[in-house]
C-alpha positions in Angstrom: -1.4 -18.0 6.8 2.3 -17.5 7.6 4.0 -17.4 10.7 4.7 -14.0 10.4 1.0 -13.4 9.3 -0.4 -14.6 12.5 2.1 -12.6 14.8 1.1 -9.9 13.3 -2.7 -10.8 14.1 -1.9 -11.2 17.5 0.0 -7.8 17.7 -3.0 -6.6 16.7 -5.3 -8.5 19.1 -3.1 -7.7 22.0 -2.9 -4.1 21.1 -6.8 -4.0 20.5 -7.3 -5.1 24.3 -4.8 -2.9 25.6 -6.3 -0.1 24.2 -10.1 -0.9 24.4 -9.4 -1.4 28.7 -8.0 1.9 28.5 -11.0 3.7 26.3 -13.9 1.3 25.8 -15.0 3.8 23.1 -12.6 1.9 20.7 -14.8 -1.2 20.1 -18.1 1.1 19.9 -19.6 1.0 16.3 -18.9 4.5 14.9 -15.5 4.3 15.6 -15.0 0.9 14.7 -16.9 1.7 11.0 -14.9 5.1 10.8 -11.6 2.9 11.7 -12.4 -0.1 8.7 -13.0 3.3 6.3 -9.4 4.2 6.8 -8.2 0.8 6.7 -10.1 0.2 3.3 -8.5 3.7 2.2 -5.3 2.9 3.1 -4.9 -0.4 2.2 -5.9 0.3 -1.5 -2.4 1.4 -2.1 -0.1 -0.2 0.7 -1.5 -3.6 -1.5 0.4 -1.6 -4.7 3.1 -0.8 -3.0 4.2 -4.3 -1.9 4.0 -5.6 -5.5 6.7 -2.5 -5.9 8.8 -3.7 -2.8 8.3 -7.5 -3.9 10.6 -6.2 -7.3 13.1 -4.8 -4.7 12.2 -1.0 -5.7 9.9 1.0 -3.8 7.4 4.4 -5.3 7.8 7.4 -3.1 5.4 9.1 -5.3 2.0 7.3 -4.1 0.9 11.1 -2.0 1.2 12.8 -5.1 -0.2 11.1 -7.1 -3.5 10.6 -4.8 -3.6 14.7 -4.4 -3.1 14.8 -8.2 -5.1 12.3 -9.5 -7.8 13.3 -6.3 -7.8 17.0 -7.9 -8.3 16.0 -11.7 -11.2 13.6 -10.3 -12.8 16.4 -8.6 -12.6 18.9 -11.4 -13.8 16.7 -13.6 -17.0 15.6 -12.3 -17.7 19.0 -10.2 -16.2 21.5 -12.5 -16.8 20.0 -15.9 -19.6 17.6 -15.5 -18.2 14.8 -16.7 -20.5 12.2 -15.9 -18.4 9.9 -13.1 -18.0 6.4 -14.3 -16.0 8.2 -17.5 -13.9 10.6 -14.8 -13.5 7.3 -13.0 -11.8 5.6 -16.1 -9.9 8.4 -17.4 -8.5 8.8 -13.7 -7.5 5.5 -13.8 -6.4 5.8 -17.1 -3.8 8.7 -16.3 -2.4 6.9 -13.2 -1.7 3.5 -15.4 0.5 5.6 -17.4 2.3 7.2 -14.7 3.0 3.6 -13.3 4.1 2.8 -17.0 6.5 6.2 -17.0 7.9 5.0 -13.8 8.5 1.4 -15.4 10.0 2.2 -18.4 12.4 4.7 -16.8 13.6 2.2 -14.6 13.8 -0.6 -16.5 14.8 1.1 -20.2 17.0 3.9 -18.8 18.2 1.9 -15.9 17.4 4.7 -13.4 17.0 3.7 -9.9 13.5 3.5 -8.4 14.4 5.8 -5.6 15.4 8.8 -8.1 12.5 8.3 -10.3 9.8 8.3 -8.4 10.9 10.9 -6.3 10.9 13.0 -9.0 7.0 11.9 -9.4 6.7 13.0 -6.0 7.8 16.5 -6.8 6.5 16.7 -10.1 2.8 15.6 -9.6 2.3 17.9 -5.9 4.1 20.6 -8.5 1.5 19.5 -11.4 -1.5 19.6 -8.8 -0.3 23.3 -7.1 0.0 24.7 -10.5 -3.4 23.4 -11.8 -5.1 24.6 -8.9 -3.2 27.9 -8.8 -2.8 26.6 -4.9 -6.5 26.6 -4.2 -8.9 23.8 -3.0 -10.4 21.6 -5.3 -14.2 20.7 -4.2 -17.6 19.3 -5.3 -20.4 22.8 -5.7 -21.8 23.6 -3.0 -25.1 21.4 -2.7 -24.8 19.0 -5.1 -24.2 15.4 -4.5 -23.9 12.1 -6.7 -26.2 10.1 -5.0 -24.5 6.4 -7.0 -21.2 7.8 -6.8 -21.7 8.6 -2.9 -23.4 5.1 -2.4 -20.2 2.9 -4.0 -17.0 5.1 -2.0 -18.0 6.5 1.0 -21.6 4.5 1.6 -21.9 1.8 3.7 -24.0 -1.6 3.9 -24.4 -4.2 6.9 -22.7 -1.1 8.9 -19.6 -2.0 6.8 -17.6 1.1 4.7 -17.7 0.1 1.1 -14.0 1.3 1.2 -13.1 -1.8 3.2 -15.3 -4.2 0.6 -13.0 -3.0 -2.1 -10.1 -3.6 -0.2 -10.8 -6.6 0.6 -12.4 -7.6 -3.1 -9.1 -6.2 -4.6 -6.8 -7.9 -1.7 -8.6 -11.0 -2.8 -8.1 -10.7 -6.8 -3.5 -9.4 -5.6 -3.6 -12.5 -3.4 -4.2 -15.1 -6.1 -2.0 -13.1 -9.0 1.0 -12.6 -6.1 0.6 -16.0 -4.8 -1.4 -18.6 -7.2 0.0 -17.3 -10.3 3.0 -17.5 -12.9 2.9 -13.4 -13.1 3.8 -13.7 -8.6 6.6 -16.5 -9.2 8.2 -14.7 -12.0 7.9 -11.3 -9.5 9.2 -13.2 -6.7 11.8 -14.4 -8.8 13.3 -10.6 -9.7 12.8 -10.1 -6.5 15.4 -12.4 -4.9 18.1 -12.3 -7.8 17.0 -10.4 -11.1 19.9 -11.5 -12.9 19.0 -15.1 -12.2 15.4 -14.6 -13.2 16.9 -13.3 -16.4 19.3 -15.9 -17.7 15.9 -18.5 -16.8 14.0 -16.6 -19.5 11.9 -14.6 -17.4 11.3 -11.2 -18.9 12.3 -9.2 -15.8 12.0 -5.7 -17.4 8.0 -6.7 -18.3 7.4 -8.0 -15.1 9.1 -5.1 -13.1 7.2 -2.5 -14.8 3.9 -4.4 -14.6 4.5 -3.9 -11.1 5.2 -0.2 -10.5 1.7 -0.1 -12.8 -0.3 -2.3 -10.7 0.5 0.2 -7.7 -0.5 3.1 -9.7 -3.7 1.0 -10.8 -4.5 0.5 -6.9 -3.5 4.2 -5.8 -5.7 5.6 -8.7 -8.1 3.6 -7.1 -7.7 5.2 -3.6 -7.2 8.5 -4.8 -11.0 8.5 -5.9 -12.3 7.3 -2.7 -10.0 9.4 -0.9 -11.2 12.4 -2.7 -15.0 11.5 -2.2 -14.4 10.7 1.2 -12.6 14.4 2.0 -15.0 16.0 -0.6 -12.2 18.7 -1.5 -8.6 18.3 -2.2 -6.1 20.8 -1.0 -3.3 20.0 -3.7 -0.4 21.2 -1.0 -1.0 18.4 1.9 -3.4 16.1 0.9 -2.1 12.9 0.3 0.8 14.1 2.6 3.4 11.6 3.8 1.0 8.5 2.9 3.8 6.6 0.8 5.2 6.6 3.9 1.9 4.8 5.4 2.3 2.0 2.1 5.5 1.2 2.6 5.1 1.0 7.0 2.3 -1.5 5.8 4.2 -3.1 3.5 6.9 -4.0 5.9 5.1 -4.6 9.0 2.8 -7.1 6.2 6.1 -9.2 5.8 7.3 -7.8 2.6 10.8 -7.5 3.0 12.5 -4.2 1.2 15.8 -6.8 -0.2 12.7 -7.8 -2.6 11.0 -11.3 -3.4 9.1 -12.2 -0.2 5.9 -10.5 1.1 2.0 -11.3 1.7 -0.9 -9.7 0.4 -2.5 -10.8 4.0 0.5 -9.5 5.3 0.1 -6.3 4.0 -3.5 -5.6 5.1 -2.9 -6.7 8.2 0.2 -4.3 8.4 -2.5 -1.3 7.3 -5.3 -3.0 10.1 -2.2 -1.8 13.3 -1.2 1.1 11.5 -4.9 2.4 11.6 -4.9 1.0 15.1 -1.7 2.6 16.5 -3.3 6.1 14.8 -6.6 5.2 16.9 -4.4 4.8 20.0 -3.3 7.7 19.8 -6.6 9.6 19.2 -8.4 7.6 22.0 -5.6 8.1 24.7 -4.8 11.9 24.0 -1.6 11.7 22.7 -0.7 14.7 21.0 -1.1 14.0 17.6 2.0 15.7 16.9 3.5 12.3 17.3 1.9 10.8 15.0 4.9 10.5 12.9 7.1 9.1 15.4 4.9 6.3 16.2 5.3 5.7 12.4 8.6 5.7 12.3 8.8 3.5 15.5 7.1 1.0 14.0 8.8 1.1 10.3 12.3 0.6 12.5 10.5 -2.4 14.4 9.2 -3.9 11.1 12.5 -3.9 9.6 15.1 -4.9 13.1 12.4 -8.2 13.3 12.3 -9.0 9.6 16.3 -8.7 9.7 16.4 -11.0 12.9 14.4 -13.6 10.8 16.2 -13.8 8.5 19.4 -14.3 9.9 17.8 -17.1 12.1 16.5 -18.5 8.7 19.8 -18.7 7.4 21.3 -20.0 10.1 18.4 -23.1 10.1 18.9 -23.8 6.9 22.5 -23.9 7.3 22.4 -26.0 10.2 20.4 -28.8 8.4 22.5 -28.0 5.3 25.5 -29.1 7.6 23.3 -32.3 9.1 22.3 -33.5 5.8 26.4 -33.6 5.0 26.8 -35.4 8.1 24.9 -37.6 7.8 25.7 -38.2 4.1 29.1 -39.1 5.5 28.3 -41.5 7.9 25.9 -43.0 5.8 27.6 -47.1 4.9 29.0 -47.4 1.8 
């Protein structure tokens, strides 16, 4: 675990404490199981987004994509009976190419990451709007998948499978990102692409793998998220939760230069997000300021992952400078 792993751990320890002596109702069991839910939920995709940030890019269009992807889901199965583990795949299927699209524009046409997927953004809320005609996309009235139920919004041992998956898929990220050649070679663009190039590692593969491996996940989520709201209102769901990924990302350690992050990191950073939102709920804030506790904590991430790495930098050059000196004095 890294340094900046466990401060984060005891953020969220000291936070926990603050708030459970001001509401005990926040370690009680149904808010605690309705709190992991959200966690598992979000954390699907802030995991995606930090293999994006770990390139140095970033995908703005994660919200979209889940109210897109959420709406075909629920059409399919619902609308057109498509029996569910087949919607599941072609769901998934759709979002891998939009990942690719996103890739290959960046990396073929040389656009920048910002641009194109904020087009996605507009373009898939536009796609869903128009496929809907602006109406809610929802399950008939009365009928229920009793498996499909059972493996996204059941639970077992009191614990959301939404959280299980999370933690399975954290798991499966942690070893690729940090046990495997496919997380040095990302690392690697990360830091200095050009370098990564000239050493033979095929940045343009790697960089796209990346922005697909975040679609991957947020296909993922966008199929629990749409079982777990049972209806998808194409114009604000998924609203703003690219924002949530990226807050996660960077309060997780993944720094938004590029080539230094933790998957660990990252769940963690979803854990206090889901526990700042709690706050809130528990201690009557308006939740109008729900945002502004966001973007507190996105500035806070960013100021203390600036401070440390200027205090880094100056450690390593101050026994840069002693390893000189004492190269100097060292007899002849």
């Amino acid at each position: 675990m890294h340094k900046k792993d466990m401060g984060l751990a005891l953020l969220i320890i000291v936070v926990g404490a603050i708030v459970y002596m001001r509401n005990p109702l926040f370690l009680s069991p149904i808010n605690l199981g309705n709190t992991a839910n959200l966690i598992g939920l979000f954390g699907l995709f802030a995991i995606g987004q930090g293999f994006v940030i770990m390139t140095g890019g970033i995908d703005l269009s994660v919200g979209s994509m889940i109210a897109l992807l959420g709406v075909l889901f629920v059409d399919m199965v619902g609308r057109f009976g498509v029996p569910w583990p087949l919607a599941m795949l072609i769901t998934i299927g759709i979002g891998t190419l939009m990942g690719l699209a996103h890739g290959l524009l960046i990396t073929k046409l040389k656009m920048q990451p910002f641009v194109v997927t904020l087009c996605g953004l507009l373009i898939y809320r536009g796609v869903a709007r128009g496929y809907t005609g602006e109406a809610t996309a929802g399950f008939p009235f009365g009928v229920s998948y009793p498996e499909l139920e059972w493996l996204t919004i059941g639970r077992s041992f009191g614990i959301p499978h939404s959280f299980y998956a999370m933690i399975i898929i954290g798991v499966i990220c942690w070893f690729v990102l940090h046990r495997s050649v496919f997380g040095r070679h990302l690392q690697a663009v990360g830091k200095n692409e050009d370098a990564a190039r000239y050493s033979g590692v095929r940045t343009g593969l790697v960089i796209t793998a990346a922005y697909v491996t975040c679609a991957v996940l947020t296909s993922i989520a966008a199929i629990y998220f749409a079982m777990f709201t049972r209806s998808v209102q194409p114009s604000s769901h998924g609203n703003f939760y690219e924002l949530y990924a990226i807050a996660a990302a960077v309060l997780g350690g993944f720094s938004l230069r590029g080539g230094e992050g933790s998957i660990v990191g990252v769940i963690l950073g979803a854990v206090l997000l889901q526990q700042l939102q709690n706050l809130v709920n528990l201690l009557g804030i308006p939740s109008s300021l729900n945002f502004a506790v966001m973007g507190g904590v996105i500035l806070a991430g960013v100021l203390a992952d600036q401070q440390f790495n200027r205090y880094r930098q100056k450690r390593r050059a101050a026994r840069a400078l002693d390893g000189l000196g004492n190269v100097a004095a060292a007899p002849s």
